[in-house]
N, C-alpha and C positions, 0 to 999 in steps of 0.2 A: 645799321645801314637803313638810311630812307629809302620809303617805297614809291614810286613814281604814282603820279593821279592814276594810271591807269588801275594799278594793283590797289590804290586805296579802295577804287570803285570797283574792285572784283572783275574787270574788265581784263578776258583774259587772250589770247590769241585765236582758240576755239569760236569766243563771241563775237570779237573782229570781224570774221571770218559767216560765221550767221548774219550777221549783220549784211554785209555784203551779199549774201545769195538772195536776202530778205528784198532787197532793191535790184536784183540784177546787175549789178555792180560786178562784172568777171573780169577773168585775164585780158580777154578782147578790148574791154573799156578803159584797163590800165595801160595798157597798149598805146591806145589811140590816143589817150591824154597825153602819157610819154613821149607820144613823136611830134608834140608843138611845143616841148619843154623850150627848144631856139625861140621860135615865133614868141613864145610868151616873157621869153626877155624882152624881146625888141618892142612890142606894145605898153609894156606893163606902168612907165610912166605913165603915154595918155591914159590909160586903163585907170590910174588910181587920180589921177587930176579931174578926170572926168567924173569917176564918184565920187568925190570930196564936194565940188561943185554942185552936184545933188545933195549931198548929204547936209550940206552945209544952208542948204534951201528951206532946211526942216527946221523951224524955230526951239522944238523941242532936242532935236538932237545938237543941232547949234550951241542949246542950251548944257546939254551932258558936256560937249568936247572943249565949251568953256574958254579956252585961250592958246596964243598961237602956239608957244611951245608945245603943249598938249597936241594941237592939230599935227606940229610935224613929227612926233612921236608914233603919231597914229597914219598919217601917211609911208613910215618907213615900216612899219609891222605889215601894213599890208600889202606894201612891194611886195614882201616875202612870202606871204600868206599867196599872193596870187601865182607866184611862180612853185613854190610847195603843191600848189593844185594840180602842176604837170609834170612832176617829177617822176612818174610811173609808178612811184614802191607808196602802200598807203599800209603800213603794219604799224608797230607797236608805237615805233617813234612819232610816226605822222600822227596818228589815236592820239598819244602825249602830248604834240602841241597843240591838237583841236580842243584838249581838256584843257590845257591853259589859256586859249583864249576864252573858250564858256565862263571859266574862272574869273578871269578879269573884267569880262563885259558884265557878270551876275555882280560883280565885287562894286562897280562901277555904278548901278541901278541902272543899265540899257534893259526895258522890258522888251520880253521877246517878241511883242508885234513890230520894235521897228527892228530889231534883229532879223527877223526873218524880211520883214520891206526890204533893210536894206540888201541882204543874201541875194534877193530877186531881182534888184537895181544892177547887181554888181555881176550876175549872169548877164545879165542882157549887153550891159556893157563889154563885159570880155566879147562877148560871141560878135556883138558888132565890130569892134576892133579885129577879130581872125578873121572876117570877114571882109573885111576893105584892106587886107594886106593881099590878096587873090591868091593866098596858096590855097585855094582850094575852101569847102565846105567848115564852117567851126563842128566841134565836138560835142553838138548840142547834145542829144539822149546822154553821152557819158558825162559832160559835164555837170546837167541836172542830177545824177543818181549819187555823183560825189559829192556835191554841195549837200544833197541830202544826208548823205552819209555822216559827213560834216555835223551838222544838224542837231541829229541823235547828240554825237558826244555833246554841243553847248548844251544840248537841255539836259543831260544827262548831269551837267556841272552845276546848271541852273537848278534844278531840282535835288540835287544833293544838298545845295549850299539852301535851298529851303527846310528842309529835313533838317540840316544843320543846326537853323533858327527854332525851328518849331522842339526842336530838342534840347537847345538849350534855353528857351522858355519851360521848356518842362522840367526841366533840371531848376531851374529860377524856381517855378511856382514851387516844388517840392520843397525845395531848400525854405523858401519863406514861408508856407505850409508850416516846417518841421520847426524852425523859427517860433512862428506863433504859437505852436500846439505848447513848445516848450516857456515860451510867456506864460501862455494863458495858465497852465499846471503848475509855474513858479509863483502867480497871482493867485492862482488858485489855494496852493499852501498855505501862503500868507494870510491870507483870509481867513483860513483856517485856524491857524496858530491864532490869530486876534480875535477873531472867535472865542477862542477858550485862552484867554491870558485874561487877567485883571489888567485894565489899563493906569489902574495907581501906583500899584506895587512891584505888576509883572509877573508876579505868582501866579500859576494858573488859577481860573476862576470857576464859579459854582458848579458851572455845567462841566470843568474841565476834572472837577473833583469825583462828581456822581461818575461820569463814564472811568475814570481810574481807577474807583472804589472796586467799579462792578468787575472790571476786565482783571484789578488783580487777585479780590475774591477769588476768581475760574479757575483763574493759572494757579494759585496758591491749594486750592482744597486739590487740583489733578494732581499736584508735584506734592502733596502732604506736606506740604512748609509752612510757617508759621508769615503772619502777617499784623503788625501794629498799628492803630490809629491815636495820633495824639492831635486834641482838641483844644484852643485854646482860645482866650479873651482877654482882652486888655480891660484892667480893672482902672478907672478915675479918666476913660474916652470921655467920655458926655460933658464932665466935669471941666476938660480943656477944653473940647469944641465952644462950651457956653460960654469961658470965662475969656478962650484967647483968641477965638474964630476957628471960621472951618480950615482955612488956608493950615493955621497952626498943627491941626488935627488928620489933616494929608500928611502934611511931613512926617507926624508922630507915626504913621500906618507906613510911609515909605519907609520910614529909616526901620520899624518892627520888619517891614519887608525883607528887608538889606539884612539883616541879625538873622533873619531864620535861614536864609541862603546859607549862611557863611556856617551854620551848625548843620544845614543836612548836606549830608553826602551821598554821590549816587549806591544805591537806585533807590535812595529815598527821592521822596519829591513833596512840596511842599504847594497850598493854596489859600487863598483868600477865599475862604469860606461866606463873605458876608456882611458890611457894618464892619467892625472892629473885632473880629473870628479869624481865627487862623487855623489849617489844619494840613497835618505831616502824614504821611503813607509811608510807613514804614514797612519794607521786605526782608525777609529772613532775620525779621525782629520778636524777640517774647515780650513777655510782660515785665521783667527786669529791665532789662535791655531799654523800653520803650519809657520805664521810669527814669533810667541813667539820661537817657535824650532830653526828658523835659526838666531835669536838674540842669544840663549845660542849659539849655535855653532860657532856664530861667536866671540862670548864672547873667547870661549875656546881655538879658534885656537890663537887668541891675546895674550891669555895670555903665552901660549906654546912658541910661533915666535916673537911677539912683529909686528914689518912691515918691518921683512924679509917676512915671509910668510902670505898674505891676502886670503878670500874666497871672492869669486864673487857668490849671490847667488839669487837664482830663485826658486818662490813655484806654483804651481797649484792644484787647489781643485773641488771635483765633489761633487754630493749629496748634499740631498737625490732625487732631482729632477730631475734634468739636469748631465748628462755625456758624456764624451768624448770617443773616441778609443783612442787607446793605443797610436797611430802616433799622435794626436791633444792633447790627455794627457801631453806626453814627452816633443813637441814640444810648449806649453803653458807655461810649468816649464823651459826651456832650454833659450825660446825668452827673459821670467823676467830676468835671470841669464844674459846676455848677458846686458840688460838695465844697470841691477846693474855695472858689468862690465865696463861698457862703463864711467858711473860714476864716477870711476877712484878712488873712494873711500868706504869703507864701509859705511852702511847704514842699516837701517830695512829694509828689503824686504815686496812690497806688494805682496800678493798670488792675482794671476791672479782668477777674475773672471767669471765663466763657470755658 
């Protein structure tokens, strides 16, 4: 079940009723309005001809009420509006339709100075028309206190329906706030990632190998697991770069790229150490283990190049007992690689010792 304007705005019978002693608004003055409810049939044409004709004088309100149809929409509403003024009973119902015209005149962008102009137009008009019918004195005091009355609820509409805006600007900003915060920490990552990626290969890069080394070093000597590095080099680089170009000698490093992905599996991880350097981080790997890896890899690159392109390769292992730093890690996995190297031929690599 909908809730009437009134109950939206917490506007309750109690407050009605405040409202009223607030302006001296009593039975007496519903009274008196109530007994020209006749009289204010009988005026209520001139009444609303007569303010239109005013109204209609105001270049700016001229402006708001726009065209005729509109004008006679708006002359038949406040036929009703002026004869509602004298019906004697001003409770929940009558509160209800004061809240839907605030509603539509705020909806409308009537600013309340000429709302209120014209509320003061439209008293003096009525009171002159009870006045030249001779039944007697108009109901000025109680007419003023219900107009005012009146009053309350449009601004009450009017300043809701601002609260309204101003809340849902606030809701906007937040939203696009929360928007942006989530760009900027999605841009943010990214930057990040490219930061530490090689942008040849894709393999993470030098800086992304040192912080991996170090963080899995921690994790591996606290959990007493074992952890392998394998080090490697492409043997006859220099040899293509000079004889076939650099361009030739990218590819040879992407496609090396491309071969070491497809041999590591997670939570290995693999990087472009450098020049033409390659190295694997291998987890919950020994020194066996870490020799069987750079057998397939070098199975793989053979098979890709044939002996155009060779790996020269070097393994070093820690754990669960015995560990190195990062500098005697590296350089443990780097001196094998160099032995093999020097070899002049592929071979199994033995994992160094630690």
């Amino acid at each position: 079940m909908s809730l009437t304007l009134a109950e939206q705005l917490g506007i309750t019978d109690v407050d009605i009723q405040e409202r009223k002693d607030l302006l001296g608004l009593g039975r007496e003055d519903e009274a008196e309005l109530g007994s020209f409810s006749e009289i204010s049939r009988r005026v209520v044409q001139d009444v609303v001809d007569e303010f239109y004709v005013n109204q209609t004088s105001v270049p700016h309100i001229r402006t708001l009420i726009g065209d005729t149809e509109t004008l006679q929409r708006l002359r038949s509403a406040m036929r009703d509006y002026v004869i509602t003024l004298f019906q004697g009973d001003y409770g929940t119902d009558y509160v209800n339709s004061r809240l839907r015209i605030g509603k539509v005149h705020a909806r409308i962008g009537v600013p309340p100075k000429l709302y209120v102009s014209s509320l003061y137009v439209l008293e003096c008009i009525i009171n002159k028309h009870f006045t030249q019918t001779g039944a007697g004195s108009a109901p000025t005091e109680a007419l003023r206190r219900l107009l005012s009355f009146d009053l309350q609820f449009v601004f009450d509409t009017y300043i809701q329906g601002l609260m309204s805006q101003v809340q849902l600007a606030r809701n906007e900003l937040v939203e696009y706030s929360r928007s942006l915060e989530k760009k900027v920490a999605e841009r943010t990552e990214t930057i990040q990632k490219l930061a530490l990626l090689d942008d040849l290969t894709g393999l993470g890069n030098r800086r992304a190998f040192f912080s991996s080394v170090a963080e899995e070093l921690k994790t591996t000597r606290r959990a007493k697991g074992r952890l392998s590095l394998v080090f490697a080099d492409l043997d006859g680089f220099k040899r293509i770069n000079d004889t076939e170009g650099h361009v030739a000698g990218d590819e040879i490093l992407k496609t090396v790229g491309r071969l070491i992905t497809e041999v590591v599996a997670a939570p290995q991880t693999a990087f472009r150490y450098g020049g033409d350097e390659f190295c694997v981080l291998l987890r919950d790997t020994d020194a066996k283990q870490a020799s069987a890896f750079a057998v397939r890899l070098h199975a793989q690159v053979k098979e890709e190049f044939g002996d155009k392109v060779q790996l020269s390769i070097g393994t070093a292992s820690v754990g669960p007992d015995e560990f190195l730093d990062i500098d005697a890690f590296v350089a443990a996995a780097d001196a094998e690689m160099y032995q093999d190297k020097h070899q002049k031929s592929p071979r199994k690599p033995v994992a160094v010792k630690t």
